[in-house]
PDB file of N, CA, C and O in Angstrom, chain B, residues numbered from 101:
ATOM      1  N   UNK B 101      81.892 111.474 115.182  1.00  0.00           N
ATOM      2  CA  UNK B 101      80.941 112.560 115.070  1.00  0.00           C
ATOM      3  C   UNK B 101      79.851 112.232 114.050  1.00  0.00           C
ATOM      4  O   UNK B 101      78.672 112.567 114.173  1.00  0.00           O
ATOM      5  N   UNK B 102      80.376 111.533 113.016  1.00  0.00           N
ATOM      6  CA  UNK B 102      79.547 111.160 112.024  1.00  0.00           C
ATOM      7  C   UNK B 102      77.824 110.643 112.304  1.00  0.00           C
ATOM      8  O   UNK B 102      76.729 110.926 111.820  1.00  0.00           O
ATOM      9  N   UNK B 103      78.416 109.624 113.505  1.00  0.00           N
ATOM     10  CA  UNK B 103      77.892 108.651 113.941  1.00  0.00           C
ATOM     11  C   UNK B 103      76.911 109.394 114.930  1.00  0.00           C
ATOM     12  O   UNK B 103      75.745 109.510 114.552  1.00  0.00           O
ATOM     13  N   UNK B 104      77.198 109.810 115.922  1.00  0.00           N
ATOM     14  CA  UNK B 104      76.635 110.617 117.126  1.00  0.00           C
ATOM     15  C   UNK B 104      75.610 111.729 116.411  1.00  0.00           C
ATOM     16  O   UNK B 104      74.556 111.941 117.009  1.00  0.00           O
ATOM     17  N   UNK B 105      75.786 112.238 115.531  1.00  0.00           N
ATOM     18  CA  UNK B 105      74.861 113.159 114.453  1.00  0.00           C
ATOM     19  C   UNK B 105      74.185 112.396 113.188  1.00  0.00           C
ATOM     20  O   UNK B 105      73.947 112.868 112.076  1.00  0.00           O
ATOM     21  N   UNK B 106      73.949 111.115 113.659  1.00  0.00           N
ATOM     22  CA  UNK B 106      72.951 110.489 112.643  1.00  0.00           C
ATOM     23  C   UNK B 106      73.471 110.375 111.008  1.00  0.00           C
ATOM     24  O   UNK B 106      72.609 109.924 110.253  1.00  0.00           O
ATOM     25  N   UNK B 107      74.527 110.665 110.505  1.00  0.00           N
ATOM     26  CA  UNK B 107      74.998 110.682 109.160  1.00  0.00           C
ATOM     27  C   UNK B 107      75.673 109.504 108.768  1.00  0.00           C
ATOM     28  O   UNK B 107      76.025 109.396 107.593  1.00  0.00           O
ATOM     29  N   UNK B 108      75.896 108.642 109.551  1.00  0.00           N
ATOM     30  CA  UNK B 108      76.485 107.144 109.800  1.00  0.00           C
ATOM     31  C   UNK B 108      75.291 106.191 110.291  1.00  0.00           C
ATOM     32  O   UNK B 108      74.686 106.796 111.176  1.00  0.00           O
ATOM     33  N   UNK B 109      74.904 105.336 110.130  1.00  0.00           N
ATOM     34  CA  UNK B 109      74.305 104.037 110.482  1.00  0.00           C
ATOM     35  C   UNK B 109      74.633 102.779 111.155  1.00  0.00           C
ATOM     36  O   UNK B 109      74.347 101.793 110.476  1.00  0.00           O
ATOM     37  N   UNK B 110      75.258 102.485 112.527  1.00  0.00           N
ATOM     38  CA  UNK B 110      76.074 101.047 112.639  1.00  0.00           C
ATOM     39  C   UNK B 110      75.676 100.469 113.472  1.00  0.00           C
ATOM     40  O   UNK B 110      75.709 100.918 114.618  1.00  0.00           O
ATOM     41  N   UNK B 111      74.948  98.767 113.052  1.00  0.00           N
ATOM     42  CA  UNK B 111      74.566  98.118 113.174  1.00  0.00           C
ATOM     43  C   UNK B 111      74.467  97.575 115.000  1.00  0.00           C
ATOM     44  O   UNK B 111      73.917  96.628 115.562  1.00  0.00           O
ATOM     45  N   UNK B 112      75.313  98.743 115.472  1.00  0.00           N
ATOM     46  CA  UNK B 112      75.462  97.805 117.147  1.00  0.00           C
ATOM     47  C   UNK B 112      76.120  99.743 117.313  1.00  0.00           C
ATOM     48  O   UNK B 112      76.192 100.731 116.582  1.00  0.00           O
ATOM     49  N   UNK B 113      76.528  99.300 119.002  1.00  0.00           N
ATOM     50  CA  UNK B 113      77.238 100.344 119.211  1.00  0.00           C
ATOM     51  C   UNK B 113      78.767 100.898 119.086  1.00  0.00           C
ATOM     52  O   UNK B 113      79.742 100.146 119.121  1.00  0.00           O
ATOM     53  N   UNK B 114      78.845 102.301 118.939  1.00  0.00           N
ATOM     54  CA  UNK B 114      80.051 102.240 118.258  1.00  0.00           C
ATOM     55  C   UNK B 114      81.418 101.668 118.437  1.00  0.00           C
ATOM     56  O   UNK B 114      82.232 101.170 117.661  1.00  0.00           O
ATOM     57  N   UNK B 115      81.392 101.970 120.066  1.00  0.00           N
ATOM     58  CA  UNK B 115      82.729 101.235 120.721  1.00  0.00           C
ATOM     59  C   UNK B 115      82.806  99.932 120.239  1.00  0.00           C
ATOM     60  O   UNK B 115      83.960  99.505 120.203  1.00  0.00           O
ATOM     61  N   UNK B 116      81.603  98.864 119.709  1.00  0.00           N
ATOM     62  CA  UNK B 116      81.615  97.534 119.551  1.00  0.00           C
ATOM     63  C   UNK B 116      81.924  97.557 118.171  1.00  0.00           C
ATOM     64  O   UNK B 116      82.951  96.955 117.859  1.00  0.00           O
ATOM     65  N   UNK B 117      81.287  98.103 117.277  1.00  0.00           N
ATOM     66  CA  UNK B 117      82.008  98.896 115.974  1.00  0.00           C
ATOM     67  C   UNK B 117      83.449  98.542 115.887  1.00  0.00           C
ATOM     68  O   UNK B 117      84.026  97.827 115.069  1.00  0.00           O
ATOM     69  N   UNK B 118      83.927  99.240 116.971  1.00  0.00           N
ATOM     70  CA  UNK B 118      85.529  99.807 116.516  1.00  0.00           C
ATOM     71  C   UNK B 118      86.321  98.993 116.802  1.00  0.00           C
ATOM     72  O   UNK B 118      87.302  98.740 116.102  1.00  0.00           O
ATOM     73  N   UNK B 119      85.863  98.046 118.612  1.00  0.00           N
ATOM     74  CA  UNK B 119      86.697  97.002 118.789  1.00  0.00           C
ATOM     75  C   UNK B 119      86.413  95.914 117.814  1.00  0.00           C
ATOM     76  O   UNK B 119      87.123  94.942 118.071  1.00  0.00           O
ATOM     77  N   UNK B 120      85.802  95.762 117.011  1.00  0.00           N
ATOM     78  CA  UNK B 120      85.165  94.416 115.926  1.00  0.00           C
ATOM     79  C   UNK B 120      86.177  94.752 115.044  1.00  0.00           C
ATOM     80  O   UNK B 120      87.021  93.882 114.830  1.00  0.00           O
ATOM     81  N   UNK B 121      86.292  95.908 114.438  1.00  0.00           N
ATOM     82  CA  UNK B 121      86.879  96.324 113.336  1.00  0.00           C
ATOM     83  C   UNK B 121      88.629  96.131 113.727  1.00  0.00           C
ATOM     84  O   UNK B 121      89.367  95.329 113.154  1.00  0.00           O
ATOM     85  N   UNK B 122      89.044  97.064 114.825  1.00  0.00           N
ATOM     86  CA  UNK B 122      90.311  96.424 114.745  1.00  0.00           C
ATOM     87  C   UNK B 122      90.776  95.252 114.787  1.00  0.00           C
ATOM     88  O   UNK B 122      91.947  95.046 114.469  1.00  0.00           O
ATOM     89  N   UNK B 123      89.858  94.147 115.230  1.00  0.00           N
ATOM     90  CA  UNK B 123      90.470  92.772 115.395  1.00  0.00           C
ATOM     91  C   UNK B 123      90.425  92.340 114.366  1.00  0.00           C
ATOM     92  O   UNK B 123      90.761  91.158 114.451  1.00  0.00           O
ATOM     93  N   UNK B 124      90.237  92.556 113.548  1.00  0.00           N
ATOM     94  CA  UNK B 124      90.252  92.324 111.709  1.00  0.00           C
ATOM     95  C   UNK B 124      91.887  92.027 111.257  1.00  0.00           C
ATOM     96  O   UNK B 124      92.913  92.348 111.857  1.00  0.00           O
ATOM     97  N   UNK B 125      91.754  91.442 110.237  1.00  0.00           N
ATOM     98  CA  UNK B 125      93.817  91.316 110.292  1.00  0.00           C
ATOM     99  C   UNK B 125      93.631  92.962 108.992  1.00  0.00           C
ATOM    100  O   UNK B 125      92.656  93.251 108.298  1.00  0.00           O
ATOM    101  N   UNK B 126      94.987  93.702 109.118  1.00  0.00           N
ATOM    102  CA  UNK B 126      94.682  94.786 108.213  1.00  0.00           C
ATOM    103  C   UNK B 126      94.634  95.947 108.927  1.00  0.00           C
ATOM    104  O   UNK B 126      95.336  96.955 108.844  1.00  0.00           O
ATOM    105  N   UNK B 127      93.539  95.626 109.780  1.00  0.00           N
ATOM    106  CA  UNK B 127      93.296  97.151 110.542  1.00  0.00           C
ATOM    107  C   UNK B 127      93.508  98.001 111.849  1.00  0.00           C
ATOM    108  O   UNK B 127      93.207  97.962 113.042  1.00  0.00           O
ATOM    109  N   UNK B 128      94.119  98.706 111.053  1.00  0.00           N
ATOM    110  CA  UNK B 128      94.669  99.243 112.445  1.00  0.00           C
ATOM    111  C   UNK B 128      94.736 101.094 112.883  1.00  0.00           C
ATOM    112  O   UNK B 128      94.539 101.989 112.061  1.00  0.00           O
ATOM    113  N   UNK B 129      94.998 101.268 114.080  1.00  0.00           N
ATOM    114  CA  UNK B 129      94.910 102.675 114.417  1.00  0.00           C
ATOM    115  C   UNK B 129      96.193 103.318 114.683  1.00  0.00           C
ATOM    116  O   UNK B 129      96.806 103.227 115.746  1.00  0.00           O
ATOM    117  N   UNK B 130      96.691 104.201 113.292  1.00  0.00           N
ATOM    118  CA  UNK B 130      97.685 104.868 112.919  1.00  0.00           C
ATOM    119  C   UNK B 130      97.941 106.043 114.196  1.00  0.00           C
ATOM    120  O   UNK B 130      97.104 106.815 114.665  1.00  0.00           O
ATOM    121  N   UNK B 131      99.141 105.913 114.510  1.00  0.00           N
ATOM    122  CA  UNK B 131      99.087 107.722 115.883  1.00  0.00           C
ATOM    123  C   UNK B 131      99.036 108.708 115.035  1.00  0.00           C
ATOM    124  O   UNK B 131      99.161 108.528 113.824  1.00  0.00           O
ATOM    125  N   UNK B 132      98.790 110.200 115.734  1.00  0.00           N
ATOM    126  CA  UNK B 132      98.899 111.078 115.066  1.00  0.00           C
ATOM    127  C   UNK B 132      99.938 111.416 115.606  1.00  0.00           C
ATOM    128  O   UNK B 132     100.007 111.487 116.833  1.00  0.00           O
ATOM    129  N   UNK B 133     101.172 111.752 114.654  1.00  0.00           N
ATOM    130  CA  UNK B 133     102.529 112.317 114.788  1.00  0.00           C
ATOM    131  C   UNK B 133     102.910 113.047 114.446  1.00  0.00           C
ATOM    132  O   UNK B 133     102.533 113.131 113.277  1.00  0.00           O
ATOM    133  N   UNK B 134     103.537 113.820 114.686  1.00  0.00           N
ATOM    134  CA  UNK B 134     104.410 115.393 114.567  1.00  0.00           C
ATOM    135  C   UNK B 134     103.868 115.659 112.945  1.00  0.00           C
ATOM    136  O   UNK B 134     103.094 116.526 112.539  1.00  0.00           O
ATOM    137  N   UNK B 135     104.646 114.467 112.111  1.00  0.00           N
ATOM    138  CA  UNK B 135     104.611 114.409 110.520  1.00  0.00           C
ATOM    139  C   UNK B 135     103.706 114.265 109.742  1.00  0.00           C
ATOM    140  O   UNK B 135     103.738 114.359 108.515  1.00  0.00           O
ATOM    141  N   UNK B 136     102.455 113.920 110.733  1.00  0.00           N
ATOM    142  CA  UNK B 136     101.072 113.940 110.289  1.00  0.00           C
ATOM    143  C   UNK B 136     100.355 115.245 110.446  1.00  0.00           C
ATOM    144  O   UNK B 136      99.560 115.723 109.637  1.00  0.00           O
ATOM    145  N   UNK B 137     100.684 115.695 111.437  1.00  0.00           N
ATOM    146  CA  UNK B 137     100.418 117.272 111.746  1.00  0.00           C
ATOM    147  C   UNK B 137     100.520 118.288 110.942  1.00  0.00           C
ATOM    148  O   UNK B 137      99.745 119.122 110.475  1.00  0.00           O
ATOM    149  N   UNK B 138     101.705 118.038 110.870  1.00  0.00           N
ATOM    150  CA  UNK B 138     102.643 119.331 109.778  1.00  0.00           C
ATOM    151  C   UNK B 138     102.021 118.619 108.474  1.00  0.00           C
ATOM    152  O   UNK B 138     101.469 119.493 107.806  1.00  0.00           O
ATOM    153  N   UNK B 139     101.912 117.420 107.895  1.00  0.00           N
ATOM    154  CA  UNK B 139     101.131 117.223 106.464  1.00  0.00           C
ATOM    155  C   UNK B 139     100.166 117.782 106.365  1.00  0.00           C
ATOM    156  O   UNK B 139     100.034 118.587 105.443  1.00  0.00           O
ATOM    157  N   UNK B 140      99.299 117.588 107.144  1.00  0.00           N
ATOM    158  CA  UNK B 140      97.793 117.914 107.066  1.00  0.00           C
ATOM    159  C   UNK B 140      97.523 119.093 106.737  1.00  0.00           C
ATOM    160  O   UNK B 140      96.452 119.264 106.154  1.00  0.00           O
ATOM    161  N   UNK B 141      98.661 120.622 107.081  1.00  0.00           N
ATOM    162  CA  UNK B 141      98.336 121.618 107.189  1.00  0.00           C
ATOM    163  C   UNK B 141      99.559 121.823 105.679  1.00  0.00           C
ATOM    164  O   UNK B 141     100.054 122.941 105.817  1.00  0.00           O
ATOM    165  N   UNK B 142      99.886 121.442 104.960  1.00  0.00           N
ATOM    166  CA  UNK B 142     100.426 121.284 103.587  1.00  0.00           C
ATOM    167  C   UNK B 142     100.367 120.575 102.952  1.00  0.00           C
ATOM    168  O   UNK B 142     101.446 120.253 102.454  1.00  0.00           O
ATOM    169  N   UNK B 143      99.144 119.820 102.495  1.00  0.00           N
ATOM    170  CA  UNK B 143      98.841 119.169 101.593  1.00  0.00           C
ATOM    171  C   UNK B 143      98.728 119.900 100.075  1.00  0.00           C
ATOM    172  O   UNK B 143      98.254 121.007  99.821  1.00  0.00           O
ATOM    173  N   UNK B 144      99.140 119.215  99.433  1.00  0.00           N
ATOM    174  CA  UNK B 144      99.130 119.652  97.958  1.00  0.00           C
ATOM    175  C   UNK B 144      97.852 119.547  97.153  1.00  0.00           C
ATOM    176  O   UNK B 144      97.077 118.599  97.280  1.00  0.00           O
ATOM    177  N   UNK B 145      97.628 120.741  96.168  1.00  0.00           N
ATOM    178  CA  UNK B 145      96.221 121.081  95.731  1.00  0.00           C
ATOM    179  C   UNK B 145      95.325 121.673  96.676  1.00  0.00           C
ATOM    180  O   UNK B 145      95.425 122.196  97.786  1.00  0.00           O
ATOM    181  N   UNK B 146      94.211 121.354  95.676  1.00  0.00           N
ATOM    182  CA  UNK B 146      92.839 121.958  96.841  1.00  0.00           C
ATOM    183  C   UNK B 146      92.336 120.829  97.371  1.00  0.00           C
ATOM    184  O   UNK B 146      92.035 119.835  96.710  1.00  0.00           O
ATOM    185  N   UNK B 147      92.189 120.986  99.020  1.00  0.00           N
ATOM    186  CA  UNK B 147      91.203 120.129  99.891  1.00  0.00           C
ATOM    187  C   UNK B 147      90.702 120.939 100.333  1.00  0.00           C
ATOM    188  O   UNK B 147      91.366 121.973 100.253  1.00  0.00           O
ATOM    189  N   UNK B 148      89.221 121.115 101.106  1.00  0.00           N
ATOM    190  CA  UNK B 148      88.542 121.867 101.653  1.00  0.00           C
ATOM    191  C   UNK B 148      89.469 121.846 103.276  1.00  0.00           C
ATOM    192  O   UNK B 148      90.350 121.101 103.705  1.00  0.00           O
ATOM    193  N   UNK B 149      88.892 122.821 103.743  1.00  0.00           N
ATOM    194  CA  UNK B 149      89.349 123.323 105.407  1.00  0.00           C
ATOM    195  C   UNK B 149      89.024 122.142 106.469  1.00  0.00           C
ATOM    196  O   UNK B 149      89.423 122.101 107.632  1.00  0.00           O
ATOM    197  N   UNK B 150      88.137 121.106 105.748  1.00  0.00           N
ATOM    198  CA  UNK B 150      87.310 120.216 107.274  1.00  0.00           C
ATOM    199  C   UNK B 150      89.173 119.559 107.697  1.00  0.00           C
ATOM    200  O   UNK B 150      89.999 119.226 106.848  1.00  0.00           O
ATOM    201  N   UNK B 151      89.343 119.549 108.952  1.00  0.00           N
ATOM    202  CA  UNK B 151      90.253 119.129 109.761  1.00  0.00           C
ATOM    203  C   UNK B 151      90.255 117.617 110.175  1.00  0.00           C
ATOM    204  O   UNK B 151      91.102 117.181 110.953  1.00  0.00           O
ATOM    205  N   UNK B 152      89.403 116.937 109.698  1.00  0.00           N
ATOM    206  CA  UNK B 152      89.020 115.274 109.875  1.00  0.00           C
ATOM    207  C   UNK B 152      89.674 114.886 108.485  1.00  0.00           C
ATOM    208  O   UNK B 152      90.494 114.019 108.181  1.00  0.00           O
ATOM    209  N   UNK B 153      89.086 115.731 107.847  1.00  0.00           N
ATOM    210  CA  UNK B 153      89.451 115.038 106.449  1.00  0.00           C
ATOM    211  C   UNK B 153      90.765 115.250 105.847  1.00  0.00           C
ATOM    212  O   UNK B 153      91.253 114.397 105.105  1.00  0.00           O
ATOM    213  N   UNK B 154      91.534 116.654 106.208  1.00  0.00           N
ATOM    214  CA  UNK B 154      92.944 116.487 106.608  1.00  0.00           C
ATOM    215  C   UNK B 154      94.083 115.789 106.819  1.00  0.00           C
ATOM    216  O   UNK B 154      95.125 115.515 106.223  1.00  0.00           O
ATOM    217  N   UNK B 155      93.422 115.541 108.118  1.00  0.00           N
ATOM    218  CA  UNK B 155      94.166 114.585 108.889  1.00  0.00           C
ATOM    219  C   UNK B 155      93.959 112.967 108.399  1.00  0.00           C
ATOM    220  O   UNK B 155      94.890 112.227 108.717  1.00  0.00           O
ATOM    221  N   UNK B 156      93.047 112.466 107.801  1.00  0.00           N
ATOM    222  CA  UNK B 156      92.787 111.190 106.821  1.00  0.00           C
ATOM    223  C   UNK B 156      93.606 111.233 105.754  1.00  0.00           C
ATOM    224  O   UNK B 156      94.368 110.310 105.465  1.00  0.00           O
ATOM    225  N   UNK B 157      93.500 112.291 105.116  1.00  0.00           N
ATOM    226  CA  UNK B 157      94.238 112.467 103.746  1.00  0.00           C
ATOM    227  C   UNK B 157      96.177 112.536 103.930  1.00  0.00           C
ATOM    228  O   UNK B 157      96.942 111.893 103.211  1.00  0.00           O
ATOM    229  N   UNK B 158      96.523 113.287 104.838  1.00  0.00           N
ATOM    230  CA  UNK B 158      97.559 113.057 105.818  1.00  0.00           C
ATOM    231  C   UNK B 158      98.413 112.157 106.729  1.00  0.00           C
ATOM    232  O   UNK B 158      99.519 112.341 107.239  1.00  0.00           O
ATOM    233  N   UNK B 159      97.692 111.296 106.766  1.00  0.00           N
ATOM    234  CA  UNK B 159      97.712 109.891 107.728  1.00  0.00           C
ATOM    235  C   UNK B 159      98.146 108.731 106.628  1.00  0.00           C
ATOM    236  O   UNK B 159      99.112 107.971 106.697  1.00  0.00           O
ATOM    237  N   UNK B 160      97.018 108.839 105.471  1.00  0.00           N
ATOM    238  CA  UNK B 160      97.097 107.865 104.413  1.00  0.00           C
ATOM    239  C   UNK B 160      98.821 108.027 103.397  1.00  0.00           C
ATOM    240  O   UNK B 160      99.467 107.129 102.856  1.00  0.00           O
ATOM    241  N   UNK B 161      99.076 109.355 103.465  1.00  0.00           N
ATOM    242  CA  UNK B 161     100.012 109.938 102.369  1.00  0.00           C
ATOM    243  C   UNK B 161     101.413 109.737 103.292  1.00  0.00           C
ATOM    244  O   UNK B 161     102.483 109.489 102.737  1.00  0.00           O
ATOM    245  N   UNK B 162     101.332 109.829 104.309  1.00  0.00           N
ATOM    246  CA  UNK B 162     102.553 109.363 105.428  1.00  0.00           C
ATOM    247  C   UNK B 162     102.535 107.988 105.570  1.00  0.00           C
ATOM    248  O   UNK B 162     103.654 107.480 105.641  1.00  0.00           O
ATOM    249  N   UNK B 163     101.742 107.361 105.621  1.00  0.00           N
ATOM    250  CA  UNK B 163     102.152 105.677 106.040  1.00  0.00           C
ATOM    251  C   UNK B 163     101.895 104.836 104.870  1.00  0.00           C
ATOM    252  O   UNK B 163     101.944 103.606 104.853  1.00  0.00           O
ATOM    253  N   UNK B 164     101.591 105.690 103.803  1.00  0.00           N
ATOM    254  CA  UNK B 164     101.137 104.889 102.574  1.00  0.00           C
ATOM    255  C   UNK B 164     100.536 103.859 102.034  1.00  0.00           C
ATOM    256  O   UNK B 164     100.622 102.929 101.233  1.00  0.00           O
ATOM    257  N   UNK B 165      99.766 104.517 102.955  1.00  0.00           N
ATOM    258  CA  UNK B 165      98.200 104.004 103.095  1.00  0.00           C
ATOM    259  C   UNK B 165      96.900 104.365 101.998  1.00  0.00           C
ATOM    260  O   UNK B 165      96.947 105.449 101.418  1.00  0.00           O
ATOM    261  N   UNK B 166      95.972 103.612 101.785  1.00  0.00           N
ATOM    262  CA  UNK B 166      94.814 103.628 100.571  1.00  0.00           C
ATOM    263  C   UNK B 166      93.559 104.284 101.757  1.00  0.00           C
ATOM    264  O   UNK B 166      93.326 103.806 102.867  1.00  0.00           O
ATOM    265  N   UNK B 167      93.076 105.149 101.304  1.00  0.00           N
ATOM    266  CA  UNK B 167      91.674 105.615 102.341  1.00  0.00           C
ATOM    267  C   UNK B 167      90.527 104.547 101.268  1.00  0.00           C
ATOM    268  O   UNK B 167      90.687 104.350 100.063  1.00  0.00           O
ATOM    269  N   UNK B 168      90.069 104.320 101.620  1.00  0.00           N
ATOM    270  CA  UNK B 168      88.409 103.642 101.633  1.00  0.00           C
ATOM    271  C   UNK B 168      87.387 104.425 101.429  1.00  0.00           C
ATOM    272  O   UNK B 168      86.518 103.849 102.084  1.00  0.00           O
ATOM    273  N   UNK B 169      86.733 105.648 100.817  1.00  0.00           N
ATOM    274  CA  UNK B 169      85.466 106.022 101.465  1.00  0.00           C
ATOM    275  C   UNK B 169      84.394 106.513 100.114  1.00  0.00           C
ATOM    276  O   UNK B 169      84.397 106.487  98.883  1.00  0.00           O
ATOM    277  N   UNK B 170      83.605 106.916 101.128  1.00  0.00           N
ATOM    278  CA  UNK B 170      82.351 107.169 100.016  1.00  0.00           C
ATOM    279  C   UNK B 170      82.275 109.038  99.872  1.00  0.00           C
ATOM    280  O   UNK B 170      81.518 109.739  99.200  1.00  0.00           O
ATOM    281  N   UNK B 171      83.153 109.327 100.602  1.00  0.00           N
ATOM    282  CA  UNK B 171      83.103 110.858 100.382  1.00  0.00           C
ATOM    283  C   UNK B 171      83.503 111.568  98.865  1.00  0.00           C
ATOM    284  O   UNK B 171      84.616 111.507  98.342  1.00  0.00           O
ATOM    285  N   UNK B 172      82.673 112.041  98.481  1.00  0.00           N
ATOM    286  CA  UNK B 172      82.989 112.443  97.331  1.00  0.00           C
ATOM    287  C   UNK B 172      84.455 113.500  96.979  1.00  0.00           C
ATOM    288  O   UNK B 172      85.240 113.356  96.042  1.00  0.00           O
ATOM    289  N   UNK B 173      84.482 114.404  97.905  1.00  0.00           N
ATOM    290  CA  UNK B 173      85.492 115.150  97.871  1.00  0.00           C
ATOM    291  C   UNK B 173      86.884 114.638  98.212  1.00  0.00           C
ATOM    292  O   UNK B 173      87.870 115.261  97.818  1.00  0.00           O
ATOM    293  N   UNK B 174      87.014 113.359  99.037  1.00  0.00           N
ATOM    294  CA  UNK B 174      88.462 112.934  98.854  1.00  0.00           C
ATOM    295  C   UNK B 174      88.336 112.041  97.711  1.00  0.00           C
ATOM    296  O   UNK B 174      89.475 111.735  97.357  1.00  0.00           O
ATOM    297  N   UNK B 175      87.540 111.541  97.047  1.00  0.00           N
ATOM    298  CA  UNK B 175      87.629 111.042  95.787  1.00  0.00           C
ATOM    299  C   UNK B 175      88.233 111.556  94.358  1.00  0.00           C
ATOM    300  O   UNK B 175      88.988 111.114  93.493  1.00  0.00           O
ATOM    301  N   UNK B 176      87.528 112.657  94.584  1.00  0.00           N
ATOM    302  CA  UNK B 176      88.163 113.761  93.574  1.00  0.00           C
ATOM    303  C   UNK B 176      89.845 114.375  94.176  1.00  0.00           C
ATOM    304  O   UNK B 176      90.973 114.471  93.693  1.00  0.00           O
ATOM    305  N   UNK B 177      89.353 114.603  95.144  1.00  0.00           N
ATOM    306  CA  UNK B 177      91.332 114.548  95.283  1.00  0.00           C
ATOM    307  C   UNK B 177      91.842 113.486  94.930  1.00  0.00           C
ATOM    308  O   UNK B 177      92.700 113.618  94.058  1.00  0.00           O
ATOM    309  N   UNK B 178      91.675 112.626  95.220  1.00  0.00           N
ATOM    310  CA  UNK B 178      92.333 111.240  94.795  1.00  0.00           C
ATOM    311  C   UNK B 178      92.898 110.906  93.585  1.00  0.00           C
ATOM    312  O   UNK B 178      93.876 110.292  93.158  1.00  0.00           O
ATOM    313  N   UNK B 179      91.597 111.744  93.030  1.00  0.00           N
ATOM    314  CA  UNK B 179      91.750 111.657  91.457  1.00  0.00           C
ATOM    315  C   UNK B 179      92.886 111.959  90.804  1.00  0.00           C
ATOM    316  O   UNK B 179      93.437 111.287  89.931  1.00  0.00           O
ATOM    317  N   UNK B 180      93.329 113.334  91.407  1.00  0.00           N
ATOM    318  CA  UNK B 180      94.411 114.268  91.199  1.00  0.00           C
ATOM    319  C   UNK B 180      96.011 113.869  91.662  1.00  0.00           C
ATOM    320  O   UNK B 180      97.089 114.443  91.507  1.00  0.00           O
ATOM    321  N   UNK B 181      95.584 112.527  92.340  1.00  0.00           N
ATOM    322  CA  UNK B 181      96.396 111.602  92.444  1.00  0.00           C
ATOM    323  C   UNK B 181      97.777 112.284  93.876  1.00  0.00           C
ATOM    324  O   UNK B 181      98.986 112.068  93.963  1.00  0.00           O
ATOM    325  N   UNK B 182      96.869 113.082  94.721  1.00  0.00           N
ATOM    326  CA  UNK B 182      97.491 113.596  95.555  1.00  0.00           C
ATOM    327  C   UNK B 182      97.417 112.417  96.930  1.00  0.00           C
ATOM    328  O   UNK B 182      98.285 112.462  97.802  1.00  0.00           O
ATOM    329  N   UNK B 183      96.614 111.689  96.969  1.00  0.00           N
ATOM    330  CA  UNK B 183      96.585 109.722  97.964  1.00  0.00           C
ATOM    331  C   UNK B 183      95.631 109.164  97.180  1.00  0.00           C
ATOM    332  O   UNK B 183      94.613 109.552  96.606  1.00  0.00           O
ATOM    333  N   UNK B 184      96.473 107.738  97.361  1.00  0.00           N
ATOM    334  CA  UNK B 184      95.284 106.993  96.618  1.00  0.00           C
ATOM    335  C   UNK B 184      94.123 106.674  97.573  1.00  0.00           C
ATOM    336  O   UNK B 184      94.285 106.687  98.793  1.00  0.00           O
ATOM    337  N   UNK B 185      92.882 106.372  96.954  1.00  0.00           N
ATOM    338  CA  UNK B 185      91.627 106.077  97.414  1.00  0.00           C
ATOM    339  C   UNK B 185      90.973 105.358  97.014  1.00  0.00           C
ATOM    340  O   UNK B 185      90.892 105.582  95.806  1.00  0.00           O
ATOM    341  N   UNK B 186      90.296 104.417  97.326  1.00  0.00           N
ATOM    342  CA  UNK B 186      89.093 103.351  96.666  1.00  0.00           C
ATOM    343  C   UNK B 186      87.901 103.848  97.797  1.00  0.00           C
ATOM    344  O   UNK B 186      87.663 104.133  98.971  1.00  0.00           O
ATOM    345  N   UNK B 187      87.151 103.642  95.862  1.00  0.00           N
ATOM    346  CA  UNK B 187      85.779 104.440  96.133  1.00  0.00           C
ATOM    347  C   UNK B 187      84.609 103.194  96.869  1.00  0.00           C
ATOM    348  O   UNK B 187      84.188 102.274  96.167  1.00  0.00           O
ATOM    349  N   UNK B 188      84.282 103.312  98.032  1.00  0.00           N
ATOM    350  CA  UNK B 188      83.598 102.180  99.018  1.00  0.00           C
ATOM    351  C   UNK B 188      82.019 102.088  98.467  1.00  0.00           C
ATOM    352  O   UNK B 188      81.222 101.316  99.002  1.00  0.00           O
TER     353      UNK B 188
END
């Protein structure tokens, strides 16, 4: 969505984006599972309501996983040491 609404920039198109990116060693596309579901909607502290960012913050804290991003607001969660994050 990011992308399709101009708030993202990528260099080619996205599908080529994404298949580039997974063939990377590292990266990969986590399912969304029952336990990701039910996290997302009990996460600890304050996160705002967006449902993308949820489910990131959720995804990362179940497979124990590091998020990557430049968003300021999972940064500051991060902070609070509710998933870790490196600031991109």
């Amino acid at each position: 969505m990011l992308e399709k609404r101009g708030r993202v920039a990528l260099p080619m198109n996205v599908r080529t984006w994404v298949d580039q990116a997974l063939s990377k060693t590292g990266i990969a596309v986590e399912p969304l599972t029952p336990e990701i579901a039910i996290e997302s909607v009990h996460l600890p502290g304050e996160l705002d309501g967006d449902p993308a960012d949820r489910m990131l913050v959720a995804t990362a804290r179940v497979s124990g996983a590091t998020l990557l991003t430049k968003d300021e607001r999972l940064i500051r969660y991060s902070r609070r040491r509710h998933v870790r994050a490196l600031e991109a």
